[in-house]
C-alpha positions in Angstrom: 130.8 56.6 -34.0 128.4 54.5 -35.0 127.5 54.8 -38.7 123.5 54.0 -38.1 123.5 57.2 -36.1 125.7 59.6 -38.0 122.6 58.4 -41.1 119.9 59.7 -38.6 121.8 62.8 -38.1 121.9 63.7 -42.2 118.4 62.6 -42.6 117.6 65.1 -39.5 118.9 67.6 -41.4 118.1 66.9 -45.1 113.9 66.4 -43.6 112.0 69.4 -42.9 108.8 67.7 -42.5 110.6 65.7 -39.7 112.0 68.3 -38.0 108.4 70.1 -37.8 106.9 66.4 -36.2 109.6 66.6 -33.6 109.8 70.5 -32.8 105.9 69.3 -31.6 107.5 66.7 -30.1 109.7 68.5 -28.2 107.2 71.2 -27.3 105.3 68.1 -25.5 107.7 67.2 -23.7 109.6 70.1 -22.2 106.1 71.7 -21.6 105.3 68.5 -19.0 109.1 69.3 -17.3 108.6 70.9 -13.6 111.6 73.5 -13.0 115.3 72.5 -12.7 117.8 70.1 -14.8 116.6 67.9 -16.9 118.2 65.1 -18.4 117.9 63.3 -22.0 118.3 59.5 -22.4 118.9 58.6 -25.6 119.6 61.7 -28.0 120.5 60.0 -30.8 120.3 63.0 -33.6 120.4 65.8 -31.2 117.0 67.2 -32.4 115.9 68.1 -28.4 120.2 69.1 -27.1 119.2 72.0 -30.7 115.8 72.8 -29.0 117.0 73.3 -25.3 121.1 73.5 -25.2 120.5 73.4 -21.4 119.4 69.8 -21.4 122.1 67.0 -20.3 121.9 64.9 -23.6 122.7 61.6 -23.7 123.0 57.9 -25.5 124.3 54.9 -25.2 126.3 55.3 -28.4 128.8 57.9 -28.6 128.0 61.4 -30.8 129.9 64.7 -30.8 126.7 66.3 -30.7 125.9 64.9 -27.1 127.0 65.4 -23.8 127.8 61.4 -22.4 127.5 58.1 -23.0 125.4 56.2 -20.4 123.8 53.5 -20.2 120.3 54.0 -18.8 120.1 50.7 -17.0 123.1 52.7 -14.6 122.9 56.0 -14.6 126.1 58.5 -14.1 124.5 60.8 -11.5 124.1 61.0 -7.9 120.8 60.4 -6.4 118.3 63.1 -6.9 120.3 64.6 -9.2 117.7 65.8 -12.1 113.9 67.2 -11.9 112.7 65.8 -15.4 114.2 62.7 -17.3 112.9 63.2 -20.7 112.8 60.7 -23.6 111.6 59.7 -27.2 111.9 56.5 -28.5 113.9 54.7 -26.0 112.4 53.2 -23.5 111.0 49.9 -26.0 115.0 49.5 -26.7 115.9 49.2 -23.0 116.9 45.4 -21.9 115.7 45.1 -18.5 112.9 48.3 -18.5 112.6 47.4 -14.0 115.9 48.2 -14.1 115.9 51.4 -15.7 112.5 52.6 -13.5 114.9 52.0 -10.4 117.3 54.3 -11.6 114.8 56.9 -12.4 113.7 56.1 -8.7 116.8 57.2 -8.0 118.2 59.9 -10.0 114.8 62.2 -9.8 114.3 64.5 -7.3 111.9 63.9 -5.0 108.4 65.5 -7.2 110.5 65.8 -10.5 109.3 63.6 -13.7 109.9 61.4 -15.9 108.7 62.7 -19.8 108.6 60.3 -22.8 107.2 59.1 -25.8 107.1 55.8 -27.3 105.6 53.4 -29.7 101.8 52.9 -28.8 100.8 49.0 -29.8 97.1 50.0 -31.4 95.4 48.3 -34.0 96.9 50.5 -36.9 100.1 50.9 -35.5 100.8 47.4 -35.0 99.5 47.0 -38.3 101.6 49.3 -40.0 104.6 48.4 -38.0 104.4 44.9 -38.5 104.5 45.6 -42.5 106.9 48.6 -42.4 108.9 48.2 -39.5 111.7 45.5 -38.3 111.2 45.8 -34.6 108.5 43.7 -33.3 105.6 44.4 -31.2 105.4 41.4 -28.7 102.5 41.9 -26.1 103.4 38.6 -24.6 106.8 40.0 -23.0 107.1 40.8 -19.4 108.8 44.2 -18.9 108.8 43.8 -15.0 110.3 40.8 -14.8 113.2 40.2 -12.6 116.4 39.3 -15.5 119.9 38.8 -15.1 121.9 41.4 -17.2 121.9 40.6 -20.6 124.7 39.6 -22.9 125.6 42.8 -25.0 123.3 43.1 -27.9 122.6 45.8 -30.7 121.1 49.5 -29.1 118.8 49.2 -31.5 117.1 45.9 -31.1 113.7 46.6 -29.0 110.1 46.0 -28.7 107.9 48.3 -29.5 104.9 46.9 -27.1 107.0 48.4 -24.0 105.0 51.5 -23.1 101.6 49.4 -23.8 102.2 47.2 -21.8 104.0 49.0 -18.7 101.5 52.2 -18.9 98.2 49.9 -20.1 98.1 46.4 -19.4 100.3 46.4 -16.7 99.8 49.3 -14.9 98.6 48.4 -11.8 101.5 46.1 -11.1 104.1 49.2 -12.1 102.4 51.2 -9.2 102.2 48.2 -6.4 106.4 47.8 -7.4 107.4 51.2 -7.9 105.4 53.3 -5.4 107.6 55.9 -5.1 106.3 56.2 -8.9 103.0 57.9 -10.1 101.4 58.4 -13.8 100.0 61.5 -13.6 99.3 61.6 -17.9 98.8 59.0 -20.4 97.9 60.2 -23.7 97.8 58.9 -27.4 99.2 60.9 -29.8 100.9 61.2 -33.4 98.0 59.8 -35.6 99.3 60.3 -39.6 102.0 62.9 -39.4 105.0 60.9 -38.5 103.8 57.5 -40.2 103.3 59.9 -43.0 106.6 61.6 -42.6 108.9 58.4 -43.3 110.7 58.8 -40.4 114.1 58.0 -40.4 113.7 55.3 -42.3 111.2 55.2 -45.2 110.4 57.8 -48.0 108.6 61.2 -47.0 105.2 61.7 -48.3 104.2 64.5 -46.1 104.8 67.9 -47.4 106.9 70.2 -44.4 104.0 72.8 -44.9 100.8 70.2 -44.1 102.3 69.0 -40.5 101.3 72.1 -38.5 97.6 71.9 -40.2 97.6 68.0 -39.9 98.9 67.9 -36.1 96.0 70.5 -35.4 93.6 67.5 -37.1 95.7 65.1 -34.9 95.1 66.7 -31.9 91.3 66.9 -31.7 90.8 63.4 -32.8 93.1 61.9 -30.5 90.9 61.9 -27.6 88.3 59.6 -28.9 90.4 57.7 -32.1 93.9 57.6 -30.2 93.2 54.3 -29.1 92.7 53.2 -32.7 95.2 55.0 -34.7 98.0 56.1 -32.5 101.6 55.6 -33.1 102.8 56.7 -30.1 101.9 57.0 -26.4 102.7 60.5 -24.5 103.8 59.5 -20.6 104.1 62.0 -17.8 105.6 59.4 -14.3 106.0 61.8 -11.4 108.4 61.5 -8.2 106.6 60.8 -5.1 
């Protein structure tokens, strides 16, 4: 097992204050699922496979925790096999992103959804994540572009403009080549709690007991300061 993601596992455990960011989290994003199975790319610490043991969890890299390896660029499963793919933090990792949006073409049943969260390339988030963070944001990368399959590279190499620039910038051209593909909710979320929290990465300075009280704050600024403060980006893609 990789030792990068048996570290995120203790630090999932030893960080109340993270697990409270992600049970909200988690809430999000099996509250958008329609009825039926629903699938999880990328577990990682198993934090959603706790929260809903009925969810199919897996990752490229292998955990006891998890159900499979796969490789989201080429999925397992038979066509139409899931109502909801659900994710956090994955899609900005994935090599060849049109790939991956063909096989969620494929694997959803027809009106099912796919659910994630992801890095949202705002001022203060690509402030803070260009001081704090070793993933870039690069808003000049084409996510729809046709590529050759990469030569193997680390999981965890990604760019954290993804979801900006698919769901934002580039949105019209997602819908003209995936029209079997609709956005039916795009959303900024997670203001200061998880910056605030460390993540799995840096040192908490977020007391466990503040995050309930602080995500209330979160939530009613969002609307009109979500475009200015927001780490991450809340998507809901629906199945024609």
């Amino acid at each position: 097992m990789d030792p990068r993601l048996r570290r995120y596992r203790d630090v999932w455990g030893a960080r109340p204050t993270l697990r409270a960011i992600y049970r909200d989290y988690h809430r999000r994003l099996l509250g958008a699922c329609v009825p039926g199975r629903t699938l999880e790319i990328g577990g990682g610490a198993g934090g959603l496979k706790e929260a809903a043991p009925a969810v199919v969890a897996t990752d490229i890299l292998f955990a006891p925790w998890l159900d499979l390896v796969a490789d989201a660029h080429a999925l397992p499963f038979a066509a139409a096999s899931f109502a909801n793919i659900v994710m956090i933090d994955v899609l900005h990792h994935l090599a060849r992103p049109r790939r991956f949006l063909a096989e969620v073409e494929r694997v959803l049943c027809p009106g099912g959804r796919l659910i994630l969260l992801e890095p949202a390339a705002t001022p203060v988030s690509r402030l803070v994540y260009a001081l704090a963070h070793d993933e870039p944001i690069d808003l000049a990368a084409d996510p729809l572009a046709l590529t050759d399959p990469p030569p193997p590279r680390d999981p965890y190499v990604g760019n954290q403009a993804i979801a900006t620039l698919l769901f934002v910038r580039q949105r019209a051209r997602l819908e003209v080549l995936f029209p079997a593909l609709e956005v039916r909710e795009l959303s900024y979320t997670s203001l200061f709690a998880y910056p605030l929290s460390g993540g799995y990465r840096s040192p908490c300075l977020l007391p466990a007991g503040w995050v309930v009280p602080l995500l209330r704050l979160e939530d009613r600024l969002a609307p009109s300061l979500g475009w200015l403060f927001a780490f991450r980006l809340f998507v809901v893609v629906a199945r024609r």
